[in-house]
N, C-alpha and C positions, 0 to 999 in steps of 0.2 A: 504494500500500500504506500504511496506517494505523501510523502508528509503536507497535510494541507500550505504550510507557508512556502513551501519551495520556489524559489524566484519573484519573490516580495523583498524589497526592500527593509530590511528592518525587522524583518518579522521574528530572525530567529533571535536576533535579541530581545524583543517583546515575550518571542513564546518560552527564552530564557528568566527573562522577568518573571513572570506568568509561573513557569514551572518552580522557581525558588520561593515564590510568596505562598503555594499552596504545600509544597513540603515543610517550610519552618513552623505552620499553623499559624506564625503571627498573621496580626489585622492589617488588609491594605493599607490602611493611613500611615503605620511605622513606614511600609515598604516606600512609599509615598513621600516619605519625609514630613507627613503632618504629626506635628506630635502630642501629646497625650492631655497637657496642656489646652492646643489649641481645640482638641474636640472637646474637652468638657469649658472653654468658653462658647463653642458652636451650639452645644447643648444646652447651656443658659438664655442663648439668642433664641433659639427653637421653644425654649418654655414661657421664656417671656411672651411671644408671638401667641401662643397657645393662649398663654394666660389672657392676653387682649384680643380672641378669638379669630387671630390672623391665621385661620386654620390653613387655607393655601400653602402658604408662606410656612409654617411649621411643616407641614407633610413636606415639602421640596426638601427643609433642612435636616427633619428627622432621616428622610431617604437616605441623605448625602451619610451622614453618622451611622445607619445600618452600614451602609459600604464600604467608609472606612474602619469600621469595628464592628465586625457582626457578631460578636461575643460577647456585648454590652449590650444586657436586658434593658435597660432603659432608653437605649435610642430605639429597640422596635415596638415599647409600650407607646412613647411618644408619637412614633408611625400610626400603630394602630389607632390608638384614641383622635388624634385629625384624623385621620381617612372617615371615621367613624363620625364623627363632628361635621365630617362634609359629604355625610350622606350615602356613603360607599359602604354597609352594611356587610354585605356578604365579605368585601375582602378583610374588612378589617375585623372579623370572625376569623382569618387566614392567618393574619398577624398575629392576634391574640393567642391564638394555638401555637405559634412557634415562639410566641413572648414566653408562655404559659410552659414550653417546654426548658426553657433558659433558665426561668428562672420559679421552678418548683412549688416553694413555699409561698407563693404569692397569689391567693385566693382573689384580690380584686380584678387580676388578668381575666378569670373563671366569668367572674360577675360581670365587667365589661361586654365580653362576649357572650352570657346572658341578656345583656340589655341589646346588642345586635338584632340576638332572637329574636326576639320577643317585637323589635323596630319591624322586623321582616312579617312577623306575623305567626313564626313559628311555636307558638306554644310549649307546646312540648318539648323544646330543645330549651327554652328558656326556662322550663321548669328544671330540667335534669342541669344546666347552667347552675345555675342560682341555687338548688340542692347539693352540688357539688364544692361549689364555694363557701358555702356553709359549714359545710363539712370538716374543709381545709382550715378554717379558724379557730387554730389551736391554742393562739398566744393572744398576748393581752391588747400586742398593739392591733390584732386586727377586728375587735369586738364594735366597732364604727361598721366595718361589711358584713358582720355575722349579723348586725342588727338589721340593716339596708337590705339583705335578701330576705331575710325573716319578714319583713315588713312587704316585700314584692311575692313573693312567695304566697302571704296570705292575701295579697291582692288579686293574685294569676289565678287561686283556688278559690276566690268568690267569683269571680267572675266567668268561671267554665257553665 
């Protein structure tokens, strides 16, 4: 088989690139020279945005932050919640499950994408959501969303 770059310019140092950045595990933005610093000031810029419902503008910058650190739960929480914020439901159902996979102990990721559900119409997926998050609240700091599903939960079951 013919190596897809052959006779590109450039390529095989890019697919050099390319191949050193996915053997070391580090996050493109080291490989990039963006460092560690400047993604967690890009991350204050993207919650700021959030927090003043610049939700466009947060999803572009959370994007940028998954890509140069896809190992940091919080740039793809920050994804999902704008995408979600601007409407886009189903995917940010998408996000929240790989937020959800990162980072384990975090039952609001669950509940989030309960509220997705439930936007979509899904019931059921937002009950099994929002029971599931429930669930996951074991510690003290997260009795704020054990209360907030407990409270949606007995909403979704009056209303069947």
């Amino acid at each position: 088989m013919a190596a897809p770059c052959r006779g590109i310019p450039g390529a095989e140092a890019v697919m050099g690139l390319a191949r050193g950045i996915l053997e070391s595990g580090r996050p493109l933005g080291d490989a990039l020279g963006i460092a560690g610093d400047d993604r967690t000031a890009l991350y204050a810029v993207a919650y700021e945005l959030y927090a003043n419902k610049r939700y466009d503008m947060a999803q572009h910058l959370f994007a940028q932050l998954v890509l140069y650190d896809h190992q940091d739960p919080r740039y793809m929480k920050g994804l999902a919640a704008a995408t979600q914020m601007l409407g886009d439901h189903e995917q940010a159902v998408r996000m929240y499950t790989v937020a959800a996979l990162m980072d384990i102990g975090d039952p609001a990721v669950v509940m989030h994408a309960g509220d997705c559900f439930r936007q979509m119409g899904r019931r059921a997926k937002a009950i099994e959501s929002f029971d599931l998050a429930r669930a996951m609240c074991s510690r003290p700091e997260h009795q704020e969303v054990k209360r907030r599903c407990e409270a949606v939960l007995a909403e979704l079951r009056r209303s069947a």
